[in-house]
DRENDO-1510 file (C-alpha; in Angstrom, 1 decimal, always signed):
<recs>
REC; n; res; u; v; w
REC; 1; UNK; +51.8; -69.8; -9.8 .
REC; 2; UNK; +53.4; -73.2; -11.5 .
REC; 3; UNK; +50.8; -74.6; -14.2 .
REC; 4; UNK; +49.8; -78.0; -14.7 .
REC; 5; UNK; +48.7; -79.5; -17.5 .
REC; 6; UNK; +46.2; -82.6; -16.9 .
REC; 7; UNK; +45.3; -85.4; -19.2 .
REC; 8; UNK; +42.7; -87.7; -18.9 .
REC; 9; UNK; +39.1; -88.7; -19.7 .
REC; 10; UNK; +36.8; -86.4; -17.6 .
REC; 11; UNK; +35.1; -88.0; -15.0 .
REC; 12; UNK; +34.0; -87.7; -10.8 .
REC; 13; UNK; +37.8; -88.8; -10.5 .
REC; 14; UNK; +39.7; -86.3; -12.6 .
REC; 15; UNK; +37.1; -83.5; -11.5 .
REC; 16; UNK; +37.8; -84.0; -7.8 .
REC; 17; UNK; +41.6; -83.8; -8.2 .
REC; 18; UNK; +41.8; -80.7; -10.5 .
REC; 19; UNK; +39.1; -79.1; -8.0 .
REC; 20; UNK; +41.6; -79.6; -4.8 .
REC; 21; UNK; +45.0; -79.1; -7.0 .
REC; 22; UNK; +43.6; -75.7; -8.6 .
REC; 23; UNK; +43.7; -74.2; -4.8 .
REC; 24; UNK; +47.4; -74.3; -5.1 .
REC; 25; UNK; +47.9; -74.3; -9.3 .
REC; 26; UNK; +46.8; -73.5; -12.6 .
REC; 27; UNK; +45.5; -76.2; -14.1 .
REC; 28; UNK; +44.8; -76.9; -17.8 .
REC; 29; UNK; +42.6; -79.7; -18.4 .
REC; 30; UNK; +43.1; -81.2; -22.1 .
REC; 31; UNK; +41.1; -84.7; -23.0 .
REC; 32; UNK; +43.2; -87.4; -24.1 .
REC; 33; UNK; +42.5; -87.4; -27.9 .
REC; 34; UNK; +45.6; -87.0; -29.9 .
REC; 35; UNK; +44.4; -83.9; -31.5 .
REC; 36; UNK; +43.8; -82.0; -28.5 .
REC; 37; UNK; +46.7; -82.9; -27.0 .
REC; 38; UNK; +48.7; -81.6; -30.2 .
REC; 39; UNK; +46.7; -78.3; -29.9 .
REC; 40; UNK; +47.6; -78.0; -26.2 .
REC; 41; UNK; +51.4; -78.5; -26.2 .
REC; 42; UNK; +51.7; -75.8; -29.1 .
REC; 43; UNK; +50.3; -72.8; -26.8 .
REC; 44; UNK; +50.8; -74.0; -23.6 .
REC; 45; UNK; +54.0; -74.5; -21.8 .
REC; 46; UNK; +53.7; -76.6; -18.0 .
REC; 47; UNK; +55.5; -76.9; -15.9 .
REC; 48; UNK; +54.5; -80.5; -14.7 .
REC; 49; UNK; +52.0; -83.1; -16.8 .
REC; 50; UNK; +49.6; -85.0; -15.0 .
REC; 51; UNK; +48.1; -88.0; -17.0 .
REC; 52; UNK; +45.3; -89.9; -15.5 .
REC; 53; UNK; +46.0; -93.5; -17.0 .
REC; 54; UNK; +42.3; -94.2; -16.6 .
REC; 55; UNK; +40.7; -95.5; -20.4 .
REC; 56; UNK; +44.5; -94.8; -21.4 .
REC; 57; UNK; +45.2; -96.9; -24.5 .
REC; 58; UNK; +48.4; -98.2; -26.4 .
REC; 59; UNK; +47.5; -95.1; -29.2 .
REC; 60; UNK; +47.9; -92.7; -26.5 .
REC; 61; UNK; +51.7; -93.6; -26.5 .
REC; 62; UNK; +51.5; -90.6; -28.8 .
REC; 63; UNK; +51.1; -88.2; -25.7 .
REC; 64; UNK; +54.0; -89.9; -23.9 .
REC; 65; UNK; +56.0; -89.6; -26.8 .
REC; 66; UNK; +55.2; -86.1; -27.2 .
REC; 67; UNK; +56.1; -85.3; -23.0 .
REC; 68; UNK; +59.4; -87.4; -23.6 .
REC; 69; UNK; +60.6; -84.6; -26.0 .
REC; 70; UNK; +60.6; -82.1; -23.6 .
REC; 71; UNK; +62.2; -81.9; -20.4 .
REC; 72; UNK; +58.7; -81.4; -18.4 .
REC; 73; UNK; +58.1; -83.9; -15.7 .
REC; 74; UNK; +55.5; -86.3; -15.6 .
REC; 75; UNK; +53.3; -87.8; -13.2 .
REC; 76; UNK; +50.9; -90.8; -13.9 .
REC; 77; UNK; +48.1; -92.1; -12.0 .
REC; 78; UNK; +46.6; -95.6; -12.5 .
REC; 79; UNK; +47.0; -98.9; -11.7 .
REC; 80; UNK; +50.0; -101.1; -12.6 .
REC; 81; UNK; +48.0; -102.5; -15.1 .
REC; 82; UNK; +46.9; -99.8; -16.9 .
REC; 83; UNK; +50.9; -98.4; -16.6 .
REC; 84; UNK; +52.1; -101.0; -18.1 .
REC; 85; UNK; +51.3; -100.1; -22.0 .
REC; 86; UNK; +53.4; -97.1; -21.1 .
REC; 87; UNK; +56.5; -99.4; -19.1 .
REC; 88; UNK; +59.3; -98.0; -21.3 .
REC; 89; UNK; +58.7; -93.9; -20.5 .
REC; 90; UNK; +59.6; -94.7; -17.0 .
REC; 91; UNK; +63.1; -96.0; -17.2 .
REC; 92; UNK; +65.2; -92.1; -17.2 .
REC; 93; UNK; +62.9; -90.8; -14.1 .
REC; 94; UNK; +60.8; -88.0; -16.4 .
REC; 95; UNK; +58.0; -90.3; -15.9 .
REC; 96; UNK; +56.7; -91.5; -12.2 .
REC; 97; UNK; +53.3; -93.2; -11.5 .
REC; 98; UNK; +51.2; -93.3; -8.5 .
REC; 99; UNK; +49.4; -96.3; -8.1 .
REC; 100; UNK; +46.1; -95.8; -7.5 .
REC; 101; UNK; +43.6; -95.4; -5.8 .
REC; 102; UNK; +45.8; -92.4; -4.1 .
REC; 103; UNK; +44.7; -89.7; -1.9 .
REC; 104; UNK; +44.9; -86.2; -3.0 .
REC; 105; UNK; +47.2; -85.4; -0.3 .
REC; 106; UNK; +49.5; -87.6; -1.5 .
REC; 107; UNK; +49.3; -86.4; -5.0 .
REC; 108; UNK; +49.9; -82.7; -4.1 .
REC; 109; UNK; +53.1; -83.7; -2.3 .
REC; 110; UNK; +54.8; -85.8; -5.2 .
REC; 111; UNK; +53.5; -83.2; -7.5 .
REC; 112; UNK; +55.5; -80.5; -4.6 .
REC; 113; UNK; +58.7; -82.8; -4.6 .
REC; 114; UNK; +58.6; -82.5; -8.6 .
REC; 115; UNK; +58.5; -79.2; -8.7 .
REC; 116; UNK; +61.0; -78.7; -5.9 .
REC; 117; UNK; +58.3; -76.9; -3.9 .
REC; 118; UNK; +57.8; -77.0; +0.2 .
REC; 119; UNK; +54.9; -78.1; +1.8 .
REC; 120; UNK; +54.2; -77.0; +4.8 .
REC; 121; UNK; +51.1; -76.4; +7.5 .
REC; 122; UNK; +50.2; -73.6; +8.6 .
REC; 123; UNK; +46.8; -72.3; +10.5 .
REC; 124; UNK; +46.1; -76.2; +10.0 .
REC; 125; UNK; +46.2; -75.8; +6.1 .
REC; 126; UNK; +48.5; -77.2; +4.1 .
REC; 127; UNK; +50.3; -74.3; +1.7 .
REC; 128; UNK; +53.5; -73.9; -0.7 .
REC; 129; UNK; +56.2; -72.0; +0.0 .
REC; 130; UNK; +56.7; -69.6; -2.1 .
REC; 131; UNK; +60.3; -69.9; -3.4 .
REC; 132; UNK; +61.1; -66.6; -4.5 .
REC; 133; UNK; +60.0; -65.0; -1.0 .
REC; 134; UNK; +62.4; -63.9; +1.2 .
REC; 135; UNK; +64.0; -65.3; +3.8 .
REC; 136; UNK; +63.1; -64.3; +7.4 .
REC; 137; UNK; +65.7; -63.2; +9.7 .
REC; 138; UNK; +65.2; -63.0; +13.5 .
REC; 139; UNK; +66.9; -60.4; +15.6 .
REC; 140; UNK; +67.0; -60.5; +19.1 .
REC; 141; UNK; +68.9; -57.8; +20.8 .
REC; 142; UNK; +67.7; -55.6; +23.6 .
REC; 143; UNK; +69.4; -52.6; +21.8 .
REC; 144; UNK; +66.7; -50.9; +19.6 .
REC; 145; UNK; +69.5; -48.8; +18.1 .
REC; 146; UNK; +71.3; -52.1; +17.3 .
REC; 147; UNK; +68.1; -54.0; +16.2 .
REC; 148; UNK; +67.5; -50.7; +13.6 .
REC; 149; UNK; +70.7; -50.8; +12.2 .
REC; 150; UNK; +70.9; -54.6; +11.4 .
REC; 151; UNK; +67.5; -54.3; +10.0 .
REC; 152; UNK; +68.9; -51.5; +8.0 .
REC; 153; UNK; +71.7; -53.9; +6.3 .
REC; 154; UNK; +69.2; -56.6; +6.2 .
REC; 155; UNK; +66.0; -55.5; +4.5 .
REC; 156; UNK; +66.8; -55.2; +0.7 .
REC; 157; UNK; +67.6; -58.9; +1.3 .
REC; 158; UNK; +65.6; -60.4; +3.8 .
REC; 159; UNK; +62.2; -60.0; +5.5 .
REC; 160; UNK; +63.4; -59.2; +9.0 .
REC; 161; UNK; +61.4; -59.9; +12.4 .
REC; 162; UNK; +62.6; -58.2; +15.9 .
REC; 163; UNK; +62.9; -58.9; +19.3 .
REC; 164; UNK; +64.0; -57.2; +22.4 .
REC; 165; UNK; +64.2; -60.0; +25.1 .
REC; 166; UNK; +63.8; -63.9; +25.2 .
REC; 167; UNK; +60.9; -64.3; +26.0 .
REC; 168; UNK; +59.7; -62.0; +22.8 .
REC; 169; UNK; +61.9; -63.6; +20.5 .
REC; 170; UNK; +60.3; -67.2; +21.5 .
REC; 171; UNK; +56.9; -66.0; +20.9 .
REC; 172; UNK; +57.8; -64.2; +17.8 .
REC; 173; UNK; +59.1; -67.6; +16.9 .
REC; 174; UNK; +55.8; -69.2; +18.1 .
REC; 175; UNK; +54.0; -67.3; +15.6 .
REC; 176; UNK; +56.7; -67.2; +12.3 .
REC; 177; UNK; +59.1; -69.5; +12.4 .
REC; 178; UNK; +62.2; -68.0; +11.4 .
REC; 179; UNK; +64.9; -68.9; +8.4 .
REC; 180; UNK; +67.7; -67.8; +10.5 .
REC; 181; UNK; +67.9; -66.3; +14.2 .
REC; 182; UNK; +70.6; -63.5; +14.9 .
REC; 183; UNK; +70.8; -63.7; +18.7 .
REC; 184; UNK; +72.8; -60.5; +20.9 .
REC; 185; UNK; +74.6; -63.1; +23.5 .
REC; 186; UNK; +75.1; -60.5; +26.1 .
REC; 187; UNK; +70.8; -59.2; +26.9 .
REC; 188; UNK; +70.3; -58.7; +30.8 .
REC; 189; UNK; +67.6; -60.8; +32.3 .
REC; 190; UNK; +67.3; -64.0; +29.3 .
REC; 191; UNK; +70.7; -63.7; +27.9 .
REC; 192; UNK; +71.7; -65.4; +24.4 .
REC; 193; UNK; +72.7; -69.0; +26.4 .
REC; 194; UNK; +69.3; -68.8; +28.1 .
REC; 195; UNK; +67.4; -67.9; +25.1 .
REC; 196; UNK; +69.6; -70.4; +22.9 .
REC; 197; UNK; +68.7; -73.0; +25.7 .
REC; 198; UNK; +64.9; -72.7; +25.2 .
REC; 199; UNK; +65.4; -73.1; +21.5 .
REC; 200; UNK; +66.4; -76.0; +21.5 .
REC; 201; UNK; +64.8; -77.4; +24.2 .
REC; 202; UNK; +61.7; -77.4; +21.5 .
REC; 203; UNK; +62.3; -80.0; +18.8 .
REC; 204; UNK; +60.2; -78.1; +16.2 .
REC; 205; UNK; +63.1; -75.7; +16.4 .
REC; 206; UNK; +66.2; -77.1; +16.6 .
REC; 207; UNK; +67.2; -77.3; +13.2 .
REC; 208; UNK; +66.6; -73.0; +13.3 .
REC; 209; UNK; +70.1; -71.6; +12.6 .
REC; 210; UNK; +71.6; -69.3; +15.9 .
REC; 211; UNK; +74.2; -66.8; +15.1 .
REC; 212; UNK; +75.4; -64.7; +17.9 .
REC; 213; UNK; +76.0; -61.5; +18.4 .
REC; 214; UNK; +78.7; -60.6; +21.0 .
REC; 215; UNK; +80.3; -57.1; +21.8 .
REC; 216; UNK; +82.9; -58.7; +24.0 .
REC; 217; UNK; +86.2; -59.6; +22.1 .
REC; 218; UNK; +88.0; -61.9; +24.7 .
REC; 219; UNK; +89.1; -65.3; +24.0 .
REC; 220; UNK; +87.8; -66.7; +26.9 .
REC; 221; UNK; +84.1; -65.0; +26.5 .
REC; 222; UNK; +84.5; -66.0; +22.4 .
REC; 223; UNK; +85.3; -69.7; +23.9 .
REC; 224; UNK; +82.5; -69.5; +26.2 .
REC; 225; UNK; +80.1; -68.7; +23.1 .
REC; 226; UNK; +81.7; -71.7; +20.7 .
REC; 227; UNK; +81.2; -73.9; +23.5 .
REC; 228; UNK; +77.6; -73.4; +22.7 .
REC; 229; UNK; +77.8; -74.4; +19.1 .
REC; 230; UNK; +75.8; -72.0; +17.1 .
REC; 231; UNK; +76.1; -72.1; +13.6 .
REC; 232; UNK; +78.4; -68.7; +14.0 .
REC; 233; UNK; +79.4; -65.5; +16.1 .
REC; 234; UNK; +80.0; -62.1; +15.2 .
REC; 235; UNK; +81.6; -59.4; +17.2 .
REC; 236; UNK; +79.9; -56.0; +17.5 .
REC; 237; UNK; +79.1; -53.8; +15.4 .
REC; 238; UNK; +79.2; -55.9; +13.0 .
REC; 239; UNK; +79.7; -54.4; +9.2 .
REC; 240; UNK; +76.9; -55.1; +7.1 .
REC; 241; UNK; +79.2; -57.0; +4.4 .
REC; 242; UNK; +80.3; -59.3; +7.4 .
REC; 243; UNK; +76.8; -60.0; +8.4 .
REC; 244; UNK; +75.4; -60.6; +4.8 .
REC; 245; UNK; +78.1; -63.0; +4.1 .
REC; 246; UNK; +77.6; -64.8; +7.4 .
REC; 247; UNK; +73.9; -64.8; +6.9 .
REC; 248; UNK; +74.0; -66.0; +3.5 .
REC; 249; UNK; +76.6; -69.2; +3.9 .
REC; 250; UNK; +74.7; -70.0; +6.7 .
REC; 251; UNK; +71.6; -70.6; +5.2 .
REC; 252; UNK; +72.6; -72.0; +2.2 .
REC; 253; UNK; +75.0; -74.7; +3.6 .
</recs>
């Protein structure tokens, strides 16, 4: 869990925002009073600085000066007045206010884009992304000796999800939204077009990568699949090199 490190002068203000931010961090509250603050950087290392600029005063440049030193960033919150004691921290971007009065919503995301975190909703709650989880990878295929072999390549690298059919695969989707979707083009019934077709008939999902999976070599079938525009195509089988190369400059293009 990232830590935060919050200045400011304790009040109904500071206490509601440290109350909804400690759902999603850990949070260090430290009063502004240049001893304490002196204390606090020595034994404790954030990774982001929050300063409420509320009864902020020009001897307090101390903590900014202190913050400039290091390469943590730093969000303020107060008006443009009470910033403005503190103008010359915010020239080289380590420093960025929010202008009060803000919503706490809004705080959590800049605090997210500072610390390169995602913020999504899910279950109608907003939650961070953990970075160092793994990626999901969709399989559709309606091969389950196919589907446990690619699984076999995949899983010390990827949390993989399967699907036998179309119509599973969409409400797999429905339910985890996948990082990546490796789709067999050649299933009876909802075949790879069809099941590529309902994907991005739904604009939540269009921007889901499609690879396709093809056991058919010829040029005109391998044309018929390019026409389509996924983001790849493998032939089948496919060697488990091939796939985690494919899978991996795919998703980080």
């Amino acid at each position: 869990m990232k830590k935060i490190l919050f200045f400011g002068m304790f009040n109904e203000i500071m206490k509601d925002v440290n109350k909804y931010l400690s759902n999603y961090f850990h949070v260090q509250l430290c009063e502004l009073n240049s001893d304490a603050v002196k204390d606090m950087l020595k034994v404790y290392e954030p990774d982001l600085a929050i300063i409420f600029l509320i009864g902020a005063k020009e001897y307090d440049t101390y903590l900014f000066g202190m913050l400039a030193k290091s390469d943590t960033p730093v969000l303020t919150i107060g008006t443009n007045q009470e910033k403005r004691a503190f103008d010359r921290f915010y020239e080289d971007g380590q420093f960025e206010n929010l202008v009060r009065p803000v919503d706490n919503h809004i705080i959590l995301s800049n605090v997210c884009r500072r610390l390169n975190l995602d913020l999504e909703e899910k279950d109608g709650k907003q939650v961070i992304a953990d970075p160092n989880a793994m990626k999901n990878i969709l399989i559709v295929d309606d091969d389950p000796t196919a589907l446990r072999s690619i699984q076999e390549m995949l899983k010390e690298e990827f949390d993989v999800s399967l699907a036998t059919s179309g119509s599973q695969a969409m409400t797999t989707i429905g339910k985890r939204r996948p990082d990546l979707i490796l789709l067999d083009y050649e299933m009876p019934v909802c075949d790879g077009r069809q099941t590529l077709a309902m994907i991005r008939a739904d604009e939540d999902l269009t921007d889901i990568p499609v690879i396709f999976l093809t056991g058919i070599s010829d040029g005109e079938h391998i044309k018929a699949v390019l026409n389509l525009k996924p983001q790849g195509y493998l032939l089948k089988p496919a060697s488990k090199n091939g796939l985690l190369k494919t899978i991996r400059k795919t998703i980080n293009t």
